[in-house]
Residue frames relative to the residue before (quaternion, step in Angstrom):
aa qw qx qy qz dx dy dz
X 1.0000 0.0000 0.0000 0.0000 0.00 0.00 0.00
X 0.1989 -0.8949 0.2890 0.2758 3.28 -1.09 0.29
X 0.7375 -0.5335 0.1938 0.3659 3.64 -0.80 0.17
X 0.0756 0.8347 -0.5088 0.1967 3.35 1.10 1.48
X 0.4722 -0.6445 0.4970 0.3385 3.81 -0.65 0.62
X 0.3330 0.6779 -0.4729 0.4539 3.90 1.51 0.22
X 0.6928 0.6472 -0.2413 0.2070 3.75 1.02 -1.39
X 0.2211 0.6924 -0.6129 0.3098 3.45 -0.13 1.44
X 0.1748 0.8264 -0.5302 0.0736 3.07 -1.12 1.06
X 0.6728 -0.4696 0.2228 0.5265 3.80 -1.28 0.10
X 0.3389 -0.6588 0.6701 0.0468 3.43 -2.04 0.40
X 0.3770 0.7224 -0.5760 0.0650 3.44 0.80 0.58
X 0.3919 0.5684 -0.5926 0.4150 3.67 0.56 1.33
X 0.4652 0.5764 -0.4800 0.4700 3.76 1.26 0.19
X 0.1903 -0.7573 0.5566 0.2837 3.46 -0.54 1.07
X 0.4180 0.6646 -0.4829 0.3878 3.89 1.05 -0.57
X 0.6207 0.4628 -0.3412 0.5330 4.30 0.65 -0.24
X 0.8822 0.1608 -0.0188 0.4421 3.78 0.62 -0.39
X 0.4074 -0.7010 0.5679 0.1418 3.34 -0.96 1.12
X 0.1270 -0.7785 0.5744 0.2185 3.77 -1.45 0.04
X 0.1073 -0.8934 0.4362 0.0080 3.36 -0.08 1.62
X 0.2586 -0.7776 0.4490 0.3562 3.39 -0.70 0.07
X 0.1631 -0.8225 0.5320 -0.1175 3.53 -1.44 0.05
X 0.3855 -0.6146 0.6365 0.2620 3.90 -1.16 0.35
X 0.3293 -0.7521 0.5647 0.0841 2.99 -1.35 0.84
X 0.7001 -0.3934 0.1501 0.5767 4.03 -0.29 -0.05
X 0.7586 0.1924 -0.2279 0.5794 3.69 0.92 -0.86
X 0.8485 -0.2900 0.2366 0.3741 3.64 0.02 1.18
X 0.6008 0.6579 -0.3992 0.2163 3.46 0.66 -0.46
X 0.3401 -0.6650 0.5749 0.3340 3.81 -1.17 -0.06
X 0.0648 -0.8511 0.5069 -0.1205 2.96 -1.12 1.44
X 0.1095 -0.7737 0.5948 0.1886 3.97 -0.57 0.34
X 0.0659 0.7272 -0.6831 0.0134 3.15 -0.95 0.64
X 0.5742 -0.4940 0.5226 0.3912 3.62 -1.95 0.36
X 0.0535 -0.6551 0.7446 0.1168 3.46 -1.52 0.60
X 0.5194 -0.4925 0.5948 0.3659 3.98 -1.30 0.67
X 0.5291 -0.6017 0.5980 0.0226 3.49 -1.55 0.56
X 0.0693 0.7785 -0.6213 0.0554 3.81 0.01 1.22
X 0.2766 0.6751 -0.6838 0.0104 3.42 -1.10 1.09
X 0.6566 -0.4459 0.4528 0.4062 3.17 -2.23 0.14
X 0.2529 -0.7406 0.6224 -0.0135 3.06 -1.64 0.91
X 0.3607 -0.8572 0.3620 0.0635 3.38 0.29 0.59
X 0.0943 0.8970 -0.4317 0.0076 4.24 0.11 0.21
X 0.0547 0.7735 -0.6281 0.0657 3.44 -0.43 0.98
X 0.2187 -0.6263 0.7353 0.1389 3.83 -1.41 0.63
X 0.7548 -0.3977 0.0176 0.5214 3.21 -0.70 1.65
X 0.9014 -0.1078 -0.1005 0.4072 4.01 -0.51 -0.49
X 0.4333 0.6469 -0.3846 0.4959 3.58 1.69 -0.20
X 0.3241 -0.5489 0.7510 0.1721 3.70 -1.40 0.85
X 0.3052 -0.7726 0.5529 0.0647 3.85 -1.12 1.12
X 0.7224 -0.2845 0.2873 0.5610 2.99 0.64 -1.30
X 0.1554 -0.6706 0.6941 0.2106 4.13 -1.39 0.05
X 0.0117 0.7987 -0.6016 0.0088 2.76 -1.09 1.51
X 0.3291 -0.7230 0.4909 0.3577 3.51 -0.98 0.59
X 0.1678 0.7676 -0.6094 0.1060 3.14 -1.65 0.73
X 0.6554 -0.4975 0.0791 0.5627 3.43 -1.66 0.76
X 0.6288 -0.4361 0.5114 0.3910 4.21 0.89 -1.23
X 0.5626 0.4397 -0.4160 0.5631 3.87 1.59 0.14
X 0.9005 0.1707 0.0207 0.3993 2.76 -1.97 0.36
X 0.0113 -0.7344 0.6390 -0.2286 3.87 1.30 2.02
X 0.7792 0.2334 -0.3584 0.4581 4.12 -0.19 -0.93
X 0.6026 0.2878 -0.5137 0.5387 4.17 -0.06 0.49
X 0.4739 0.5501 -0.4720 0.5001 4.04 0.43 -0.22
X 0.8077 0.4026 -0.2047 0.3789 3.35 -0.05 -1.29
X 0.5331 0.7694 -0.1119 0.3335 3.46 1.21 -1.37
X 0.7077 0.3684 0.0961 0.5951 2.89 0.92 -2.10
X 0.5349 0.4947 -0.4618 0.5059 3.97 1.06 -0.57
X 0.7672 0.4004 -0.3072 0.3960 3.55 0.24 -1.29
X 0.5239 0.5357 -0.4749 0.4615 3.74 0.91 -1.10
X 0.6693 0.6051 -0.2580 0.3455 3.50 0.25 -1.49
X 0.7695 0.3645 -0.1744 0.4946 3.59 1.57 -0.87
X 0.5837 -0.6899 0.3220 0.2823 3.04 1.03 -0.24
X 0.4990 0.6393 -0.3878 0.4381 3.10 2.23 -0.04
X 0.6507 0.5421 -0.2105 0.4884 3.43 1.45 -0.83
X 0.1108 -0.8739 0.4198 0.2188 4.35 0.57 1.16
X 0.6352 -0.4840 0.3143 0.5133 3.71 -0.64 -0.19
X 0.8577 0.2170 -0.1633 0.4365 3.60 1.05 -0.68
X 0.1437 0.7566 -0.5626 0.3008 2.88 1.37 1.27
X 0.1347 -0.7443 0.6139 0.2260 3.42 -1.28 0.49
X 0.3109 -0.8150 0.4633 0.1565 3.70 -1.02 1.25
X 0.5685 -0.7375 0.2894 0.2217 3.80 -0.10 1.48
X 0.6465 -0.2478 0.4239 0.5838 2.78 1.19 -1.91
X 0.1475 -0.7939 0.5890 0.0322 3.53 -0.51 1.13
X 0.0225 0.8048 -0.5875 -0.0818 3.98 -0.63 0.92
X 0.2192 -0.7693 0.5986 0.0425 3.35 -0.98 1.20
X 0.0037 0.8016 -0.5915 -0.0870 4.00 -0.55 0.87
X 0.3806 -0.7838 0.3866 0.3022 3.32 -0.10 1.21
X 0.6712 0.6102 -0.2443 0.3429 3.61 1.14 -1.22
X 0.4710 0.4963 -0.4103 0.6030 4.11 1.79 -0.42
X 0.2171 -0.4923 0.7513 0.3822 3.62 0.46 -2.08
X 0.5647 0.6449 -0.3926 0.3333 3.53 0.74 0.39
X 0.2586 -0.7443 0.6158 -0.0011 3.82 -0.75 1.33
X 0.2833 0.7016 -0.6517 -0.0536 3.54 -1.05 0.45
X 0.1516 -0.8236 0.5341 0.1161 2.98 -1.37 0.97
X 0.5818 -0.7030 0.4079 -0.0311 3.45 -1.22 1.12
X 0.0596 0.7714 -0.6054 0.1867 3.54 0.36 1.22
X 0.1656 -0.7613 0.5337 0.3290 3.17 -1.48 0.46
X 0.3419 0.6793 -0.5304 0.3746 3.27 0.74 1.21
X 0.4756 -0.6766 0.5104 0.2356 3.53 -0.57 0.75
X 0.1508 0.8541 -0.4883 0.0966 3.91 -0.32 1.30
X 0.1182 -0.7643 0.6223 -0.1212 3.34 -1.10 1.26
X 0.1983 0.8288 -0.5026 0.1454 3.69 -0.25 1.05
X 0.1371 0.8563 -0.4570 0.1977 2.99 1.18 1.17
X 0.7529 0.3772 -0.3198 0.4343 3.42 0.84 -0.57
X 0.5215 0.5773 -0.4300 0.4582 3.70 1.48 -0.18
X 0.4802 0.7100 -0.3875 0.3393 3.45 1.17 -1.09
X 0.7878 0.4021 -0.1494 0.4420 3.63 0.79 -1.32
X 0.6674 0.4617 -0.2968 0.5034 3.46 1.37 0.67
X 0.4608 0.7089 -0.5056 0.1714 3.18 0.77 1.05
X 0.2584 -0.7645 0.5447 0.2283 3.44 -1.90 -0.22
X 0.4383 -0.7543 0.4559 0.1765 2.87 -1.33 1.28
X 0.1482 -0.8384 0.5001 0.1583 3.44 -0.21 1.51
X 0.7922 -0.3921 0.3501 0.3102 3.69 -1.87 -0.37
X 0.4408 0.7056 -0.4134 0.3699 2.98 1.67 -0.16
X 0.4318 -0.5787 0.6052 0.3353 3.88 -1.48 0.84
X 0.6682 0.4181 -0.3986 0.4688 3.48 -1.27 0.70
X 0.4252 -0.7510 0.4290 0.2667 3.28 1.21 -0.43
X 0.2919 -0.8481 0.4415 -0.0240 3.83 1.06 1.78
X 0.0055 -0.7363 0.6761 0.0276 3.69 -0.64 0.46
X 0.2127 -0.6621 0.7186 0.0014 3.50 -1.17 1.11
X 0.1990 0.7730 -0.5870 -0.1353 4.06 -0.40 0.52
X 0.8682 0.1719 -0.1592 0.4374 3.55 -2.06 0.59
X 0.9404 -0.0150 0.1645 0.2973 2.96 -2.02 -1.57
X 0.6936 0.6174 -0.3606 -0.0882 3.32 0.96 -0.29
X 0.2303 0.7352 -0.5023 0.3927 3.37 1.66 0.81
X 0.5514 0.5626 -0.4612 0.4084 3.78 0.96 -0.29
X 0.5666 0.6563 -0.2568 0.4268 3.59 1.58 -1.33
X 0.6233 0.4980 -0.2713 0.5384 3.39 0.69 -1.80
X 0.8528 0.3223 -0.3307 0.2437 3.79 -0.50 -0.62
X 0.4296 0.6291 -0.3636 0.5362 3.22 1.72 0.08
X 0.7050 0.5994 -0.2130 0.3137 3.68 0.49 -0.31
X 0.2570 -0.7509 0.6050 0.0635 3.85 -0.24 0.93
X 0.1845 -0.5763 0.7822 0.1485 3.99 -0.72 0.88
X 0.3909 -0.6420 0.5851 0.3047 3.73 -1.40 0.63
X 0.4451 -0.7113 0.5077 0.1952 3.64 -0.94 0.49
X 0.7250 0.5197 -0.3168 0.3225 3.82 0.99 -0.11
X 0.4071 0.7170 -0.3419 0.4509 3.20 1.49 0.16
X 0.1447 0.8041 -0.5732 0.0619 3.37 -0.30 1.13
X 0.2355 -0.7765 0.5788 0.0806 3.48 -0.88 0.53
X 0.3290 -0.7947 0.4848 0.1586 3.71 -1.12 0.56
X 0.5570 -0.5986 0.4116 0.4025 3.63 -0.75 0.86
X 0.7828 0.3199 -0.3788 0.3760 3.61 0.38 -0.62
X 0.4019 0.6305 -0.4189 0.5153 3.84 1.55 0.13
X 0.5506 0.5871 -0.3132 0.5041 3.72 0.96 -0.68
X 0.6957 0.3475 -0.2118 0.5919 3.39 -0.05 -1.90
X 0.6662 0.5333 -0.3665 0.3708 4.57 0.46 -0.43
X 0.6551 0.5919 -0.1545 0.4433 2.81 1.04 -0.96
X 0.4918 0.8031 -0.1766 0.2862 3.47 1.50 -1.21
X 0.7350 0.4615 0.1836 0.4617 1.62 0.98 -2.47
X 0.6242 0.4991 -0.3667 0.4763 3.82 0.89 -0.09
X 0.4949 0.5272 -0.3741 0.5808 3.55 1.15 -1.32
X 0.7380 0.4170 -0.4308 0.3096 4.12 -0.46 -0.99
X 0.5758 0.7380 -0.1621 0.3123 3.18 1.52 -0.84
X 0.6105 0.5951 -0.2148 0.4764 3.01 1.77 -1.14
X 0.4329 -0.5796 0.6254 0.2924 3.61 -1.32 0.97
X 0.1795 -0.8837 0.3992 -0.1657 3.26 -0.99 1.57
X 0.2806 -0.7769 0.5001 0.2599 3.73 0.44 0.50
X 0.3365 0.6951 -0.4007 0.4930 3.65 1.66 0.33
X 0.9317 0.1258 0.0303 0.3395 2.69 0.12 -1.66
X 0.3705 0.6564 -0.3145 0.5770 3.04 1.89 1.60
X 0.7474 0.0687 0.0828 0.6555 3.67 1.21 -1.24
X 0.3117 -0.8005 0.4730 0.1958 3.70 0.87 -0.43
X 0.7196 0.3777 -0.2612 0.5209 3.75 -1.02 0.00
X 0.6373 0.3522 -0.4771 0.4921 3.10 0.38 1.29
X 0.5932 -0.5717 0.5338 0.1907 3.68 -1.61 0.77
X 0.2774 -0.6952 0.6631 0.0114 3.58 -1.47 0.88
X 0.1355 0.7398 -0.6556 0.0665 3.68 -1.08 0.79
X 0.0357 0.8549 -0.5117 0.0777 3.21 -0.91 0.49
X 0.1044 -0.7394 0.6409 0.1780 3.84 -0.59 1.24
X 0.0944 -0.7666 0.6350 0.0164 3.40 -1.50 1.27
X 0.2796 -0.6017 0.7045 0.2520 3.77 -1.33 0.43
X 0.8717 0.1137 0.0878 0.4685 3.42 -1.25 1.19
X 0.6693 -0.3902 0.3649 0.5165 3.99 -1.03 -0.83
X 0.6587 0.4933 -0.3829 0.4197 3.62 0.73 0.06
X 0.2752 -0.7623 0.5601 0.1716 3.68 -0.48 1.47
X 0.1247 -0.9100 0.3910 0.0596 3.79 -0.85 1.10
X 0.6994 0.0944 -0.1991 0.6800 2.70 1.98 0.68
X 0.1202 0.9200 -0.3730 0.0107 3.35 -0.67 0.64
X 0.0101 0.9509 -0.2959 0.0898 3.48 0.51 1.16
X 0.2966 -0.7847 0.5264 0.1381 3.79 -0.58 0.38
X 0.2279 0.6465 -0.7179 0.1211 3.52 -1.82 0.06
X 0.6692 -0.5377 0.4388 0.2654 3.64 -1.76 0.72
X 0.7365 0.3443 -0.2092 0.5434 3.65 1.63 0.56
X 0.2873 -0.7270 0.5122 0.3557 3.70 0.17 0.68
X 0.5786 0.5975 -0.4183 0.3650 3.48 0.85 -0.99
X 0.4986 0.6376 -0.3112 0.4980 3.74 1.28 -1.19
X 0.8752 0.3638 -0.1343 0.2893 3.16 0.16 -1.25
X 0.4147 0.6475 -0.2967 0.5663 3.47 1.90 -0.10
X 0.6889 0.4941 -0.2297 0.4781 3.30 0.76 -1.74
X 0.3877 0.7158 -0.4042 0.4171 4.02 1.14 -0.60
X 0.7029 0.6654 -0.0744 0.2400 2.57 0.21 -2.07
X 0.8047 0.3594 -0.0541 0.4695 3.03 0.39 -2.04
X 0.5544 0.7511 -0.2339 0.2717 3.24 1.44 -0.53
X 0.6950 0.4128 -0.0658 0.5850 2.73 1.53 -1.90
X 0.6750 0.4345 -0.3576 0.4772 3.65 0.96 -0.29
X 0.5287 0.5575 -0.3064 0.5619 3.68 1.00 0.34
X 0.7426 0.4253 -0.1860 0.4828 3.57 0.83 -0.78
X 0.8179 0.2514 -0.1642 0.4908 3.15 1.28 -0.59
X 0.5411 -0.7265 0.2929 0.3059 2.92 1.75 1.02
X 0.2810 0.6905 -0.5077 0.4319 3.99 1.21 0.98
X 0.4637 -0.5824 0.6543 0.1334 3.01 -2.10 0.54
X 0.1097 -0.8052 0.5555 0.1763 3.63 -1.69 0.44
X 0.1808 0.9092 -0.2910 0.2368 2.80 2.32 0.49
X 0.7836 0.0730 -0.1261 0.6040 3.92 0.79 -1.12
X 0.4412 0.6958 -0.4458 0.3500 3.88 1.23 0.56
X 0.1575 -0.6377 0.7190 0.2270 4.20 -1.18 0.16
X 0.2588 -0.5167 0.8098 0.1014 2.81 -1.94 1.50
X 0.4069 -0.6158 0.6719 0.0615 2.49 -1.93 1.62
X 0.3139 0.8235 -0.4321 -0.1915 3.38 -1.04 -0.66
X 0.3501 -0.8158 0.3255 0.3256 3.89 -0.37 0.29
X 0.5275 0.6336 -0.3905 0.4096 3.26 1.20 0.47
X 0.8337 -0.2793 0.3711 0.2988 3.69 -1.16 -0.14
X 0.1960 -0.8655 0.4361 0.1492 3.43 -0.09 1.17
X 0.0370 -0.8661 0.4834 -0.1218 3.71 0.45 1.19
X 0.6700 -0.4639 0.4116 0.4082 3.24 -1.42 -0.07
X 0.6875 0.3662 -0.3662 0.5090 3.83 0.53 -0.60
X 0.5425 0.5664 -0.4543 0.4224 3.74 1.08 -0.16
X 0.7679 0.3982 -0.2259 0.4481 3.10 1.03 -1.06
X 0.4766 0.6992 -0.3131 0.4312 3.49 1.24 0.08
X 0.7995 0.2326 -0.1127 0.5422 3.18 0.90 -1.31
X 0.4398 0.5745 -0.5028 0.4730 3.60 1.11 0.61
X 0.7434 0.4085 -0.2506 0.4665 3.48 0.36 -1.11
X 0.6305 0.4336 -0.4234 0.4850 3.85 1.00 -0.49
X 0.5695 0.5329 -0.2842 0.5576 3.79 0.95 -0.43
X 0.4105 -0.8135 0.3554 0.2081 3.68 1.28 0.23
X 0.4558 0.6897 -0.4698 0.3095 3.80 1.59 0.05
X 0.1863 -0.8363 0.4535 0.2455 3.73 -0.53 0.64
X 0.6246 0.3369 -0.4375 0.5522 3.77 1.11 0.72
X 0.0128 0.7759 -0.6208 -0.1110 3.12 -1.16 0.44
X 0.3153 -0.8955 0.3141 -0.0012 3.41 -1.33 1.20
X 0.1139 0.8352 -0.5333 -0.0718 4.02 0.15 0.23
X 0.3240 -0.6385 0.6110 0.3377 3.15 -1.70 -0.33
X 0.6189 0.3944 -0.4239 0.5308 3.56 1.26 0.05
X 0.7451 -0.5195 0.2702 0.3193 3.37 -1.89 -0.11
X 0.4721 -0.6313 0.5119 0.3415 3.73 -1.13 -0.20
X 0.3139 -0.5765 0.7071 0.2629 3.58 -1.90 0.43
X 0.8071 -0.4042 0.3202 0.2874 3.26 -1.85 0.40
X 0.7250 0.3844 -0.2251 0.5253 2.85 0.48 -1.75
X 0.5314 0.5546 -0.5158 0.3795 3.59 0.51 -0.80
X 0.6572 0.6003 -0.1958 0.4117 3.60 0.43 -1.19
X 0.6256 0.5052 -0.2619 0.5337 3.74 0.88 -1.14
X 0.7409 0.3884 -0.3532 0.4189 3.80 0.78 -0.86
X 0.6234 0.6342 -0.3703 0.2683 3.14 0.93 -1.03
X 0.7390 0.3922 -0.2365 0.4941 3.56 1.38 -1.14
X 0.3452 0.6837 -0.4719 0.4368 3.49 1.49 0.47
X 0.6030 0.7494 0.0049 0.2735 2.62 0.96 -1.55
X 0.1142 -0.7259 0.6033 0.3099 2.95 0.77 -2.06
X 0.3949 0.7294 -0.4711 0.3002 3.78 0.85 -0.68
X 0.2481 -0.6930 0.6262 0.2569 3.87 -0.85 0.47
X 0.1774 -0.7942 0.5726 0.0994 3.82 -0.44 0.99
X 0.0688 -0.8457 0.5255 -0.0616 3.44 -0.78 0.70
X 0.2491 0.7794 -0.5687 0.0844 3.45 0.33 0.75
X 0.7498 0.4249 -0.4208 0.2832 3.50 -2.11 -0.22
X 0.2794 0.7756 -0.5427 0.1607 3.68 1.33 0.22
X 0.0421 0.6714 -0.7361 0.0757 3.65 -0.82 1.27
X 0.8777 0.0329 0.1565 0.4518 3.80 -1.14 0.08
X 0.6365 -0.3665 0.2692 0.6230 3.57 -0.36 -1.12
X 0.6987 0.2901 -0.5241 0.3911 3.63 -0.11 1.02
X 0.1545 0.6588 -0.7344 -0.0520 3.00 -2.05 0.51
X 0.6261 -0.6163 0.4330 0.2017 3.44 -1.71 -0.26
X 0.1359 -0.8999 0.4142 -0.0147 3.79 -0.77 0.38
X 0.0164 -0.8582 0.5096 -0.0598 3.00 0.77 1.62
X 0.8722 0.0464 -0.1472 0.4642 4.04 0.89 -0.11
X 0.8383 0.3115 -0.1402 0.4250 3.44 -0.67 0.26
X 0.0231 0.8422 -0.5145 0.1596 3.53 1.46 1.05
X 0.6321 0.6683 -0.3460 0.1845 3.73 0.92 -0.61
X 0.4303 0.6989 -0.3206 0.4728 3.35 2.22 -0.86
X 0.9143 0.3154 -0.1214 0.2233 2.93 0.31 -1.53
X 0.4881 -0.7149 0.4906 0.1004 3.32 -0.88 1.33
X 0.4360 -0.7703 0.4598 0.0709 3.86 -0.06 1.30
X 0.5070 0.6690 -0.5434 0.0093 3.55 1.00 -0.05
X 0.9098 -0.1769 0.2128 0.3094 3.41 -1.25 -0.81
X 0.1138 -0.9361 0.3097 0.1214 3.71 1.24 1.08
X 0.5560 0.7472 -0.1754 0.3188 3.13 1.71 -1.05
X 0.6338 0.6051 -0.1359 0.4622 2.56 1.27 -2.06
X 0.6889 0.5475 -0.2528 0.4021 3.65 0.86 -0.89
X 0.6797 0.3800 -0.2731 0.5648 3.12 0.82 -1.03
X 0.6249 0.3809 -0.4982 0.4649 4.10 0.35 -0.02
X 0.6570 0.3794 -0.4218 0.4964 4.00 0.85 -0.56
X 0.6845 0.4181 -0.4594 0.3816 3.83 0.40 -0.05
X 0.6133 0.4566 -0.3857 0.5163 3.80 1.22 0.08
X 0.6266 0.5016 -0.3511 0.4821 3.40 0.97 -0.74
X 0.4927 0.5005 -0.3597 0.6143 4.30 1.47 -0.62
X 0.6941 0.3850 -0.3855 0.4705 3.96 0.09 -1.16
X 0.3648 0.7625 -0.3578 0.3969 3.84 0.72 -0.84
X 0.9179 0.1256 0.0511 0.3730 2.75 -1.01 -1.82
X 0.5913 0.5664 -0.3586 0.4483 3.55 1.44 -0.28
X 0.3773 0.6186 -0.4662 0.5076 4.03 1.76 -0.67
X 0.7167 0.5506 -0.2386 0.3553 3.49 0.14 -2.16
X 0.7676 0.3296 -0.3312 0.4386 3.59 0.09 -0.99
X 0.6263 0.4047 -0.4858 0.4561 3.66 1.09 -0.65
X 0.4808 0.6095 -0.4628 0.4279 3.96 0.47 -0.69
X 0.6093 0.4586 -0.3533 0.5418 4.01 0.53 -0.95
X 0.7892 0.4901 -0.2892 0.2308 2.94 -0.24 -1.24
X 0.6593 0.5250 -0.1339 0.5214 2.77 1.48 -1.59
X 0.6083 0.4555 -0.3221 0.5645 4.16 1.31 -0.36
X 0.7197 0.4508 -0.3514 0.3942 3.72 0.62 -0.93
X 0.6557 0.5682 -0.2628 0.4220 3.70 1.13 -0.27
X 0.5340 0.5597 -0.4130 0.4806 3.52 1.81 -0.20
């Protein structure tokens, strides 16, 4: 991969993300295994409490960031003062020097499908229709099935403790950020966080993600400005209905070399998916073999 300032990724060598519990396996046995870490996270926009959210406990000031961006309480040319995080409350506050009051949005919220329990608040369908996905971004089916394949690749605090969500903004087949938590919605809000702070675009980039391709998925993709959005699980209607509001290209069921395309077919470039997946075994192949030599000529 390369050394794009995009590069952020999982730690599931942080023991501070996981607990070691004990337990009986199927025939009786004692066992310890890792479990992921759920805690409360607090959010406040300078003196206003926002919202507690639960989550794994990484990456609290892009969490927070991205929650509000994600709401609309946080504007694009807002300027943020100073964000203090006290680990011992669980308490974030962030610091604009815009004067903010959103008490009366506060009392309009929805509880979405998201795990962790997703909050959607007020106006921000007013946000969503203001937005233009760009149309020249095009992406290729065998970049998909590459791409797939690079996320699986990633050391993963998944595939250490499980029960946690994966997201991930990529250029092309190269994932350039990729982050987790016990809420995809959490893990979106990451996202937007760190691309806000560091003053980045999601404009010619695909969100990945491994969760459910809903409406608040599709919500916070398109406010995050990415105009493809990806899963390996499946999609809801309505989720679907926004996306082609939207324009968004939706892409879900992405196993190996197949997925689906319920919106935005126009990105995507049809080339030869197969063909890829026999040169990426025939590359994994010949790359076993040469380590196998290497690994025989040294005995």
């Amino acid at each position: 991969m390369s050394s794009s300032p995009f590069r952020l990724m999982p730690t599931p060598e942080d023991a501070a993300l996981t607990a070691e519990l004990k337990g009986l396996d199927a025939s009786g046995n004692e066992i310890a295994i890792p479990v992921v870490r759920e805690s409360p996270l607090t959010i406040y926009l300078n003196r206003q409490e926002i919202v507690t959210a639960m989550t794994l406990g990484d990456q609290p000031q892009a969490l927070a960031v991205g929650f509000l961006r994600n709401q609309n309480m946080l504007l694009a040319d807002d300027e943020i003062t100073a964000i203090d995080y006290d680990a011992d409350l669980s308490v974030v506050v962030v610091r604009t020097a815009r004067t903010t009051n959103y008490e009366e949005k506060l009392q309009k919220k929805v509880r979405t499908s998201g795990c962790a329990q997703g909050t959607i608040y007020g106006d921000i369908m007013d946000e969503f229709d203001k937005i233009t996905l760009t149309s020249s971004l095009k992406v290729k089916a065998s970049e998909l099935y590459a791409l797939s394949a690079a996320i699986n690749a990633i050391p993963s605090l998944y595939l250490k403790a499980g029960a946690i969500h994966g997201c991930a903004l990529a250029q092309g087949s190269e994932p350039l950020i990729y982050v987790e938590d016990i809420g995809r919605h959490n893990a979106v809000d990451k996202i937007a966080g760190h691309l806000f702070l560091n003053h980045l675009s999601a404009a010619d980039k695909i969100f990945y993600t491994t969760g459910r391709l809903t409406t608040e998925m599709v919500l916070k993709t398109v406010l995050m400005g990415a105009p493809i959005l990806v899963s390996r699980s499946g999609f809801t209607e309505a989720g679907v209905a926004l996306a082609q509001q939207a324009g968004l290209t939706l892409i879900g069921r992405m196993r190996g070399s197949r997925f689906t395309v319920l919106s935005g077919a126009e990105r995507i470039i049809f080339d030869d998916i197969k063909q890829a997946v026999a040169d990426d075994k025939a590359s994994s192949s010949q790359s076993s073999s040469a380590q196998a030599s290497t690994l025989g000529g040294k005995r």
